[in-house]
C-alpha positions as CSV (number, residue, x, y, z in Angstrom):
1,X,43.2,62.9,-2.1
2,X,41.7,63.7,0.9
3,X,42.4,66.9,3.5
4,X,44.0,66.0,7.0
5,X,41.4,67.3,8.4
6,X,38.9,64.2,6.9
7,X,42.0,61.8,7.6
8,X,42.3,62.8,11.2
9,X,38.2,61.9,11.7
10,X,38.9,59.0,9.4
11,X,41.2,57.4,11.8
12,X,39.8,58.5,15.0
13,X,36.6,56.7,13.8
14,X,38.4,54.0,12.7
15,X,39.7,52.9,16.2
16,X,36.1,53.8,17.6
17,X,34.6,51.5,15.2
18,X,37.0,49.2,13.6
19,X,34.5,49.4,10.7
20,X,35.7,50.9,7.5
21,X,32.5,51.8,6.1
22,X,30.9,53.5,8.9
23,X,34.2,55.5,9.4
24,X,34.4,56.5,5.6
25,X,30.8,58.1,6.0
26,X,31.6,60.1,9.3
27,X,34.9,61.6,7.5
28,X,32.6,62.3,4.4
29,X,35.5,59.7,2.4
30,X,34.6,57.3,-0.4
31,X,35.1,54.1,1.2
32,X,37.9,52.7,-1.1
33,X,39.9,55.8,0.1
34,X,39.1,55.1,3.2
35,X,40.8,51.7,3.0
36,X,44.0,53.5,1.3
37,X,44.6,55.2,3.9
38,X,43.5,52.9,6.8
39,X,45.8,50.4,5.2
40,X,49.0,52.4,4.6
41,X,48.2,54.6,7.8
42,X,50.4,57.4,6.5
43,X,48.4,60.6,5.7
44,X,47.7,62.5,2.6
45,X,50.8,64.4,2.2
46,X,53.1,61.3,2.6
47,X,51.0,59.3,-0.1
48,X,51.1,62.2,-2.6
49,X,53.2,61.2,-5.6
50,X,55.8,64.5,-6.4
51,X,55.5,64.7,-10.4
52,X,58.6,65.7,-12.4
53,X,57.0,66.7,-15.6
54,X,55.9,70.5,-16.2
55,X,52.1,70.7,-16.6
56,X,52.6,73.8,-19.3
57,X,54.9,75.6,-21.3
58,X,57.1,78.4,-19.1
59,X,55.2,81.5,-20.0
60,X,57.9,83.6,-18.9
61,X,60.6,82.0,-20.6
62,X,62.1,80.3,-24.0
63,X,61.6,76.4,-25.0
64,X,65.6,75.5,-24.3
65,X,65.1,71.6,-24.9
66,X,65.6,69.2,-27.5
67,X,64.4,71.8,-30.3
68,X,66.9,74.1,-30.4
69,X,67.8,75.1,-33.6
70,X,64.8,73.8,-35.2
71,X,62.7,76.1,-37.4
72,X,58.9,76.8,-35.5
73,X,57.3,76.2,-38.9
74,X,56.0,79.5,-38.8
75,X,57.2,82.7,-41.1
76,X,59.3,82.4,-44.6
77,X,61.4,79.4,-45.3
78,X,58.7,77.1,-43.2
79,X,58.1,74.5,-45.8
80,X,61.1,74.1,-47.6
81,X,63.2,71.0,-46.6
């Protein structure tokens, strides 16, 4: 992902030049990036997929999914069946 600040200068170079490559280097953008964005001429923030997954455990709280009731297999009893 790139700032807004590199796709501002990415697409004001763009209609200067019309030349992906020399506008990729002036924004300091790989030039497949460049193309991205050129191409779907949105900027970064639109583009950014929202993920609906948690990245790590709650810290401050307990595991209320599909577990509940299970045994942690830690402490007495954890083997038996």
């Amino acid at each position: 992902m790139i700032t807004n600040e590199q796709y501002q200068r990415l697409m004001s170079e763009y209609e200067k030049t019309g030349k992906i490559v020399v506008s990729a280097m002036k924004a300091d953008v790989h030039p497949q990036t460049a193309d991205k964005y050129i191409t779907a001429a949105q900027p970064p923030a639109a583009l950014q997929a929202k993920h609906t997954w948690r990245t790590r455990p709650d810290p401050g709280g307990r595991d209320l999914g599909a577990d509940r009731g299970r045994s942690s297999g830690v402490g007495p009893g954890a083997g038996e069946a």
